[in-house]
Every structure is written in C-alpha cells, then in structure tokens.
Biotite code that builds the C-alpha atoms (Angstrom):
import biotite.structure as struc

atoms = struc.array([
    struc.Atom([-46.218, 1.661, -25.337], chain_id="A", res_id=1, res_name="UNK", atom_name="CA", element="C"),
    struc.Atom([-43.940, -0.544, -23.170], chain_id="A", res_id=2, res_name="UNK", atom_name="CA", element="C"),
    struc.Atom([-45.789, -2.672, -20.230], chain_id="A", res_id=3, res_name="UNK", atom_name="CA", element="C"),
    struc.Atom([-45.379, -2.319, -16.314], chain_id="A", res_id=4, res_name="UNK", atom_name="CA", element="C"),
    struc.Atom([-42.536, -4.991, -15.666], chain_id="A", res_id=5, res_name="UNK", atom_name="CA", element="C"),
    struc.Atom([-39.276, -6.874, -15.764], chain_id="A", res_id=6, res_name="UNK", atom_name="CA", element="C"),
    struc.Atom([-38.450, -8.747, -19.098], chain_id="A", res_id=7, res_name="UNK", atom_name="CA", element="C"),
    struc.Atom([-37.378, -12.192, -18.750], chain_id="A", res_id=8, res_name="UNK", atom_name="CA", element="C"),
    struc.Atom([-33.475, -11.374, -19.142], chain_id="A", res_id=9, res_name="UNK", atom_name="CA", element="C"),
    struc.Atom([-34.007, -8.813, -16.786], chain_id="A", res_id=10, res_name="UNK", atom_name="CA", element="C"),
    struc.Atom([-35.337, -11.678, -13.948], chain_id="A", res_id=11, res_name="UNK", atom_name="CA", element="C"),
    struc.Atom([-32.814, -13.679, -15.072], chain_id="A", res_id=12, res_name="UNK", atom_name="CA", element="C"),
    struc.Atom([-29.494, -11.294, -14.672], chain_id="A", res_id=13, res_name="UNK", atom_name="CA", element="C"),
    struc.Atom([-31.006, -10.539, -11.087], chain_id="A", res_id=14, res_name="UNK", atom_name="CA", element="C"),
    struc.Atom([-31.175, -14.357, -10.148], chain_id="A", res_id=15, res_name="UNK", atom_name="CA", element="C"),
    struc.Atom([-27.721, -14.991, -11.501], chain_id="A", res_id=16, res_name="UNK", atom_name="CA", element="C"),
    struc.Atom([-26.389, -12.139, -9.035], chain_id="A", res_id=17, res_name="UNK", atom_name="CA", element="C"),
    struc.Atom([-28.093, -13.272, -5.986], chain_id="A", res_id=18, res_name="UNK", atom_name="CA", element="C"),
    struc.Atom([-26.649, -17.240, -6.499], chain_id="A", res_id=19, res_name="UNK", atom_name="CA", element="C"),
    struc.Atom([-23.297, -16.013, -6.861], chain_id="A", res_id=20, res_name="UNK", atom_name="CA", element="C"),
    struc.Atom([-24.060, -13.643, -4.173], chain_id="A", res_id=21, res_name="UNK", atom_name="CA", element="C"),
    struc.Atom([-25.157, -16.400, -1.656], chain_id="A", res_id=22, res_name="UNK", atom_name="CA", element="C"),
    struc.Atom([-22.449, -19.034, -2.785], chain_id="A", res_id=23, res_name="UNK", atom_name="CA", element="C"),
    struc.Atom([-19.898, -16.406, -2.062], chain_id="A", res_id=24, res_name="UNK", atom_name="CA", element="C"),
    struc.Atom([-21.507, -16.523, 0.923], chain_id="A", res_id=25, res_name="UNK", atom_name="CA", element="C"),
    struc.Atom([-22.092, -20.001, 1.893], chain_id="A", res_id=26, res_name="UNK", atom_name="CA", element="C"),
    struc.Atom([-18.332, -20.538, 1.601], chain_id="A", res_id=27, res_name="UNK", atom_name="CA", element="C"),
    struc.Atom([-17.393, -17.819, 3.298], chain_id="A", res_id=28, res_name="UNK", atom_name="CA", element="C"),
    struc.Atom([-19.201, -18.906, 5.812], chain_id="A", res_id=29, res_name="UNK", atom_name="CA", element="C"),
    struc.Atom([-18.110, -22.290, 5.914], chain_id="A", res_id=30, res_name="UNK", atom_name="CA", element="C"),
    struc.Atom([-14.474, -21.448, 6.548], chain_id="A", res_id=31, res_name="UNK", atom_name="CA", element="C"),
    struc.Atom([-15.532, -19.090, 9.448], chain_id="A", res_id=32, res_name="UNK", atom_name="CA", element="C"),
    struc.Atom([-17.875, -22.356, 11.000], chain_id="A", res_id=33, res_name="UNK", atom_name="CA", element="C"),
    struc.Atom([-13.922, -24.768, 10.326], chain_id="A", res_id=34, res_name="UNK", atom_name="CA", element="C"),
    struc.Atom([-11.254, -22.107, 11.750], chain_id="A", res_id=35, res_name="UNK", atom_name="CA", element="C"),
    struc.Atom([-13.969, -21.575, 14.675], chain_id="A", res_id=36, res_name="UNK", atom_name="CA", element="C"),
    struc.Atom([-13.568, -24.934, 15.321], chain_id="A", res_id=37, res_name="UNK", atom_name="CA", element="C"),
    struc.Atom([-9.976, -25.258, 15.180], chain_id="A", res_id=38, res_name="UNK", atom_name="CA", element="C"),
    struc.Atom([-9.757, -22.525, 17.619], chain_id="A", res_id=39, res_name="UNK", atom_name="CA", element="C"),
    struc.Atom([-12.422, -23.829, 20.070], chain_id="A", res_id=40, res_name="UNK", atom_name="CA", element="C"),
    struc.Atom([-10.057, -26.968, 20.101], chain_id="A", res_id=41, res_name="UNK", atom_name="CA", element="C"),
    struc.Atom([-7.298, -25.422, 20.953], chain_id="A", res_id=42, res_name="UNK", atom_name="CA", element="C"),
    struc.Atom([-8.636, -22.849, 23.430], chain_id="A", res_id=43, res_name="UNK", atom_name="CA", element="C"),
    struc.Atom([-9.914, -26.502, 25.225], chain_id="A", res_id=44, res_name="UNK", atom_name="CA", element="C"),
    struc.Atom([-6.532, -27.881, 25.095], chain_id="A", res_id=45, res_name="UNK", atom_name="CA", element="C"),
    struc.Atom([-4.892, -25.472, 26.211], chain_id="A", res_id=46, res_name="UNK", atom_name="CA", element="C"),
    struc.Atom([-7.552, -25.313, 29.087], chain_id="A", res_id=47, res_name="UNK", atom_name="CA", element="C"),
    struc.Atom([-7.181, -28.837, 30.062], chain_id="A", res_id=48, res_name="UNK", atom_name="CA", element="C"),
    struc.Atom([-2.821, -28.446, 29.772], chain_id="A", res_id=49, res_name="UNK", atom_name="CA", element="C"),
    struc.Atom([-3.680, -25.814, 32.627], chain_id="A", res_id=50, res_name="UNK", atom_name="CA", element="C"),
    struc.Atom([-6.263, -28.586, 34.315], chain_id="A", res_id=51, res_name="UNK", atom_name="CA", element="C"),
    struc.Atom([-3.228, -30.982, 34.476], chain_id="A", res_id=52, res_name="UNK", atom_name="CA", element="C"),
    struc.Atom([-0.845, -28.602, 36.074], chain_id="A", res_id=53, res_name="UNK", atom_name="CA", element="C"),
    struc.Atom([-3.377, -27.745, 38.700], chain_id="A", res_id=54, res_name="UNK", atom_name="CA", element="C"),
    struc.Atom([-4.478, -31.068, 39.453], chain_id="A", res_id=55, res_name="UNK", atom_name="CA", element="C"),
    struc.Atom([-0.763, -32.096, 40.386], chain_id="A", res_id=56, res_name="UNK", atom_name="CA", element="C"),
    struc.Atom([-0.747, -29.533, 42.630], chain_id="A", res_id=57, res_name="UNK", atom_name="CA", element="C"),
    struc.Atom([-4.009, -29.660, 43.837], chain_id="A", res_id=58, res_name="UNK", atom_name="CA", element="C"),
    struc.Atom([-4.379, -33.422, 44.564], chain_id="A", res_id=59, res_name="UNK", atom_name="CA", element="C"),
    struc.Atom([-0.486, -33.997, 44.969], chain_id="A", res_id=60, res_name="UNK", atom_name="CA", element="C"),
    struc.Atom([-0.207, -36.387, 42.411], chain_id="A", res_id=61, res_name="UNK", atom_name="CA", element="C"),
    struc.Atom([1.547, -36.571, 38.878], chain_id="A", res_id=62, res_name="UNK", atom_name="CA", element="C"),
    struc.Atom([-0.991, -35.719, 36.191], chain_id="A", res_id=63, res_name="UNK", atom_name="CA", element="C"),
    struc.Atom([-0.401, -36.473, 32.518], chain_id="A", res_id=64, res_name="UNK", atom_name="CA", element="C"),
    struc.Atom([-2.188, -35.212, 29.330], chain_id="A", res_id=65, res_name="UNK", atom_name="CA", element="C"),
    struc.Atom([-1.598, -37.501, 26.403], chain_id="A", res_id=66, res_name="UNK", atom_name="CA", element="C"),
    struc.Atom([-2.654, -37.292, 22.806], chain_id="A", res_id=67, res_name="UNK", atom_name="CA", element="C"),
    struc.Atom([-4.130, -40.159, 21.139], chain_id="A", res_id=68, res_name="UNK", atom_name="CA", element="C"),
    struc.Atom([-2.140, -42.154, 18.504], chain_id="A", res_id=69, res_name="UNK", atom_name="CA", element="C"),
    struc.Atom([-5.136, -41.502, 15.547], chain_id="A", res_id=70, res_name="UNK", atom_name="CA", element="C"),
    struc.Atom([-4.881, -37.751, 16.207], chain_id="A", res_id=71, res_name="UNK", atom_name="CA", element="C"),
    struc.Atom([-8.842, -37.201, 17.304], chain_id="A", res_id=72, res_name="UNK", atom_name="CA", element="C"),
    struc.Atom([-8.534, -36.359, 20.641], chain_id="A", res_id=73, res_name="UNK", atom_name="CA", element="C"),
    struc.Atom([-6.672, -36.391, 24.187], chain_id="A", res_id=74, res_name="UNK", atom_name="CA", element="C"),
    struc.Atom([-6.796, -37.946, 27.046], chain_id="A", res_id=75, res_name="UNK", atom_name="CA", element="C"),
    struc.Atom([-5.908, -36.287, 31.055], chain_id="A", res_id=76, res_name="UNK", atom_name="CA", element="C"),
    struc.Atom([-5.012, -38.949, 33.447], chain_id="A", res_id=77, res_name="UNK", atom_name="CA", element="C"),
    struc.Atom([-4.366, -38.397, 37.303], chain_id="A", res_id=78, res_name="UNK", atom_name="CA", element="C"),
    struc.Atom([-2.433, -40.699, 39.060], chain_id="A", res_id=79, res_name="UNK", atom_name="CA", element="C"),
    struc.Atom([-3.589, -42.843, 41.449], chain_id="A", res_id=80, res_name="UNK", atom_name="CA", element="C"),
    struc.Atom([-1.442, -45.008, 44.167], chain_id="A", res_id=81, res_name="UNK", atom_name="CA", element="C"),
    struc.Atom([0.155, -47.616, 41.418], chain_id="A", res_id=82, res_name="UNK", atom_name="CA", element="C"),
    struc.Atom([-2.503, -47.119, 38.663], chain_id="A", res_id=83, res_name="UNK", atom_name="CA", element="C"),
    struc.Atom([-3.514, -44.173, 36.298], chain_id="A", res_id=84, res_name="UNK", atom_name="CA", element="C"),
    struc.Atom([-7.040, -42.715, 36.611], chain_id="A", res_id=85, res_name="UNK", atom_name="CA", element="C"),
    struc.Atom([-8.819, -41.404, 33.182], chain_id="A", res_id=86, res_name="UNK", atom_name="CA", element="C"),
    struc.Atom([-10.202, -38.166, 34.627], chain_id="A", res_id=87, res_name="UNK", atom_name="CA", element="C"),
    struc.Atom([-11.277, -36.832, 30.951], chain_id="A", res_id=88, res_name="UNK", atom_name="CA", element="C"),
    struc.Atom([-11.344, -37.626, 27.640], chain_id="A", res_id=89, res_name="UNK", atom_name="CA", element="C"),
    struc.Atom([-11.813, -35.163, 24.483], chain_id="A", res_id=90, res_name="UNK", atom_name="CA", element="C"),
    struc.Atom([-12.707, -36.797, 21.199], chain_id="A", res_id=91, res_name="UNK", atom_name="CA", element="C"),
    struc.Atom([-12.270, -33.793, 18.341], chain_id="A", res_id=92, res_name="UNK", atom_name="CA", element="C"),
    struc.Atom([-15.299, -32.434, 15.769], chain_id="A", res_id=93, res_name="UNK", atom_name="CA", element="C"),
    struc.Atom([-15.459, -34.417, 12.751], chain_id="A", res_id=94, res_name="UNK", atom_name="CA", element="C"),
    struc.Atom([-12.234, -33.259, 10.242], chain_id="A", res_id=95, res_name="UNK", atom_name="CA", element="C"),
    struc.Atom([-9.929, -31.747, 13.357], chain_id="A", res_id=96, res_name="UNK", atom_name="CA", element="C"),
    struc.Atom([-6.931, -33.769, 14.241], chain_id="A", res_id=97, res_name="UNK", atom_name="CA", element="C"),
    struc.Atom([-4.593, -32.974, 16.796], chain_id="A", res_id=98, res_name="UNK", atom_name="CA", element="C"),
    struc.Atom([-0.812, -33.689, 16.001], chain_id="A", res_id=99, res_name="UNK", atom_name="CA", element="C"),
    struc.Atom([2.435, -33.208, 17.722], chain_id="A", res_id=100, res_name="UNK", atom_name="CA", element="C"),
    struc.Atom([4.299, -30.859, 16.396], chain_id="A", res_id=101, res_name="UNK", atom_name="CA", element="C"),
    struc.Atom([8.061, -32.345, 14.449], chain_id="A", res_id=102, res_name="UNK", atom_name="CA", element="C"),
    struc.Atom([9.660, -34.488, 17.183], chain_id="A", res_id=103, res_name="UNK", atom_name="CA", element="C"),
    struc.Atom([8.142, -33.285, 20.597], chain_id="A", res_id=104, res_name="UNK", atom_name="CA", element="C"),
    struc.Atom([6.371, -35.861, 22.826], chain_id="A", res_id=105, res_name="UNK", atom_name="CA", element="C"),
    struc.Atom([3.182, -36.779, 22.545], chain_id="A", res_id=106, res_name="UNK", atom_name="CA", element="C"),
    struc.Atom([2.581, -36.324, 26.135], chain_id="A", res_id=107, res_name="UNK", atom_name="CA", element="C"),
    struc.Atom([3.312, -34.462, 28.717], chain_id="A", res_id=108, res_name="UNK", atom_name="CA", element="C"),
    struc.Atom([3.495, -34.635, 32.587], chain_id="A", res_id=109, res_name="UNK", atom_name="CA", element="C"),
    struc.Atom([3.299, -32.334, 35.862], chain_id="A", res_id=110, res_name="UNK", atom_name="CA", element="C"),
    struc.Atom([4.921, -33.318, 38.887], chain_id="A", res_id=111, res_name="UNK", atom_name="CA", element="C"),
    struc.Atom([3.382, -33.319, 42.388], chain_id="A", res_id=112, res_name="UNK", atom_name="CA", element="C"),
    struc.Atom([3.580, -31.100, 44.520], chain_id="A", res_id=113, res_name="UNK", atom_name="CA", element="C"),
    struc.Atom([4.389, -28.213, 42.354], chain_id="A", res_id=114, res_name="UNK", atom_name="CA", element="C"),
    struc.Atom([2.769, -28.956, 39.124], chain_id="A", res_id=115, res_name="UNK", atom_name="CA", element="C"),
    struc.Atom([6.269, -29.019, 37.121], chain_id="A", res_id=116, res_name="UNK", atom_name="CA", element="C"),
    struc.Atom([6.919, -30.412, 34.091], chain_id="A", res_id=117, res_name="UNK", atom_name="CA", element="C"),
    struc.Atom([8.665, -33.850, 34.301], chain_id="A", res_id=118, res_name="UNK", atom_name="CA", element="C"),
    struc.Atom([12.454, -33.879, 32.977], chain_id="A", res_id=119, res_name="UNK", atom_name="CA", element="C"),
    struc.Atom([11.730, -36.512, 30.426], chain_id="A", res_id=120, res_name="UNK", atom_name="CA", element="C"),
    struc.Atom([8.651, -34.417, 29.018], chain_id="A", res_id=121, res_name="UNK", atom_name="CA", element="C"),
    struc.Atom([9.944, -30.760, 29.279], chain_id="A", res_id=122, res_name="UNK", atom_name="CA", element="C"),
    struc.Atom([11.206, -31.244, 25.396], chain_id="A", res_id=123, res_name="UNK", atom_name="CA", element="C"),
    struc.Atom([8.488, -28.886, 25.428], chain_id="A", res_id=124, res_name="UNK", atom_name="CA", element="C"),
    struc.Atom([4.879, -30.320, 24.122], chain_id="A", res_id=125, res_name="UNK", atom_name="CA", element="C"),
    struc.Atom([3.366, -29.251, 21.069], chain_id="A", res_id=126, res_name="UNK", atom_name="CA", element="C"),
    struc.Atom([0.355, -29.996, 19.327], chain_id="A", res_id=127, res_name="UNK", atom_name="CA", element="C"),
    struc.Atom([-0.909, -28.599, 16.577], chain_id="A", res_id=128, res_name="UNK", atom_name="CA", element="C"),
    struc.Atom([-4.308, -28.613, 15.873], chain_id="A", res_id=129, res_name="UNK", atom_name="CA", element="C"),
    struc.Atom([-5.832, -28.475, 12.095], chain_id="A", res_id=130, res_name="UNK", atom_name="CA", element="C"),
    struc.Atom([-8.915, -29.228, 9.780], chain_id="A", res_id=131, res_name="UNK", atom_name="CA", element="C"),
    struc.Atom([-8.843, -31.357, 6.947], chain_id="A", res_id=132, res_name="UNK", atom_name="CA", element="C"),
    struc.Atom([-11.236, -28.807, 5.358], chain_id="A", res_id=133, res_name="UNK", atom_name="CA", element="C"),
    struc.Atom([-8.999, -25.967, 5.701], chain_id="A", res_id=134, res_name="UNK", atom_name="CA", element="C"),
    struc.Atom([-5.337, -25.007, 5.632], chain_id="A", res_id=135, res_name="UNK", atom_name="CA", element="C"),
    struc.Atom([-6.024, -22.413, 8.913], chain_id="A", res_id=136, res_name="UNK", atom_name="CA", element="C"),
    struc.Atom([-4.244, -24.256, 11.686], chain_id="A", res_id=137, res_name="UNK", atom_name="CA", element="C"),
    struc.Atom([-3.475, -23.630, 15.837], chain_id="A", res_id=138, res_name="UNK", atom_name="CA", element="C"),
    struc.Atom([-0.638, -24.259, 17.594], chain_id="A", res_id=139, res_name="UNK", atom_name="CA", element="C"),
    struc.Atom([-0.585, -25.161, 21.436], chain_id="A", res_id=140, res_name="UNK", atom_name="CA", element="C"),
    struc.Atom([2.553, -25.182, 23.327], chain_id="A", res_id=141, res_name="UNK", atom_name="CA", element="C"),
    struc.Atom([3.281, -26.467, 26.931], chain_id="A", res_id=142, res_name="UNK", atom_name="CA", element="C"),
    struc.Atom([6.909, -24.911, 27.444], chain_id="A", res_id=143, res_name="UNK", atom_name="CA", element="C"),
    struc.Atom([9.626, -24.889, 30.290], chain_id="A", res_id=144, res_name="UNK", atom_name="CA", element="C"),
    struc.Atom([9.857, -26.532, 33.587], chain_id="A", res_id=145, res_name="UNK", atom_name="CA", element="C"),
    struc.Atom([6.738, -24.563, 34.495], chain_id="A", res_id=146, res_name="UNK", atom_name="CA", element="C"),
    struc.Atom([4.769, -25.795, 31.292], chain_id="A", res_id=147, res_name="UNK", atom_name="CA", element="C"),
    struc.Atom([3.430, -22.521, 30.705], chain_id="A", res_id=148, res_name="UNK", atom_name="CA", element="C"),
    struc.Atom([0.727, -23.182, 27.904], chain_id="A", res_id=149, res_name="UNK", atom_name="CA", element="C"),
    struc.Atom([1.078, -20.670, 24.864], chain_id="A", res_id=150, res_name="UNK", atom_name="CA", element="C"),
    struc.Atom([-1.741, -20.716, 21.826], chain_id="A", res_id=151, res_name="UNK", atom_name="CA", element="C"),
    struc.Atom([-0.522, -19.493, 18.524], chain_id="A", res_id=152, res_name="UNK", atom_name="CA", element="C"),
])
C-alpha cells in the first residue's frame, strides 16, 4: 500500500518549474522596468523641447535646451538681458544616456517672440535616448522652423 504524499523527485520536478517559472519572470520584468524608463525620458524631453518653445514666447526671450557633453542629462536655459539663466536641469536614471542623433546639434534654440527655431539650430535636433541594459531605444526630434517635437 502506497502512502499519502509527494516522493522526493516529485517535490523536486515542481521546484525546478516554479524557478524557471519566476526567472522567466524576473527578466521579463526587468526589461519592462528599462524600456519604461527609456520612454519616461523621452516623454520628459520631449515635454521640456515644448517648455522651451513656450517660454520664448511667453517671456519674449530666446530659450535654449542643450544636452550635456557625458550624455546623462539636459539642461533648459532662458535668456536673460546679456547672461543665460539655468531654469532646469534633468540628470537621467542610472544606465540612460541621451545622444544626438549622427551629426545634428546638440542644442537647440527658440526665438523670441514667436518661439521659432533659430537658423543655425533648425538642422533639426535629435536625441536619441537608450539604456545600456537594453537594445530598446527612443528617438526625440525637434523639426522645422516651428520645432515641432516628434517621439519615435
């Protein structure tokens, strides 16, 4: 007569399943937490492109968004009489860096009154941002005289 139970190889098949089960898992999940933050970053960016255009025409002044040169972060300045005044500055998550894209500027500035792109900047901005974790990657445009901002 056989006893109530599971046998030993039994507990152990079962075990086996559920850790490849939740590894499966944990990197799955992983790669949803690093192309979440790529696209947070480049929802912001975009976001703040928009902030710049506005503020020109808000505060009649030229406003510039620059990247910075080690590629974690950006910084929006407004101008000010003769100097520039840092109105923001984003510093990237750990593992996203922010590049521009082939040969297009690394900054980009809107003209008072009417918030349009300046004629040595409109070679059309482009940043893309990426994880070192990942190969997933966003793209974030600032296009035309207008600098309509595009995400892809």
């Amino acid at each position: 007569m056989r006893a109530k139970g599971f046998s030993l190889l039994e507990l152990l098949v079962v075990l086996l399943i559920l850790g490849l089960l939740g590894a499966l898992g944990f990197i799955t999940l992983r790669e949803s937490i690093n192309r979440g933050q790529v696209r947070e970053v480049a929802t912001r960016l975009a976001a703040d492109l928009a902030q710049a255009r506005s503020s020109a025409q808000r505060y009649a002044r030229p406003s510039r968004l620059e990247l910075t040169p080690d590629g974690k972060g950006y910084t929006l300045i407004l101008r000010q009489g003769a100097a520039d005044q840092v109105v923001q500055t984003y510093t990237t998550p750990p593992g996203i860096t922010l590049e521009a894209v082939g040969s297009t500027p690394t900054q980009i500035t809107y003209d008072a009154p009417l918030g349009e792109v300046t004629t040595n900047s409109a070679a059309a901005f482009a940043a893309e941002v990426k994880s070192n974790r990942t190969t997933y990657s966003r793209v974030v445009r600032a296009i035309g005289v207008t600098g309509k901002v595009v995400m892809r």
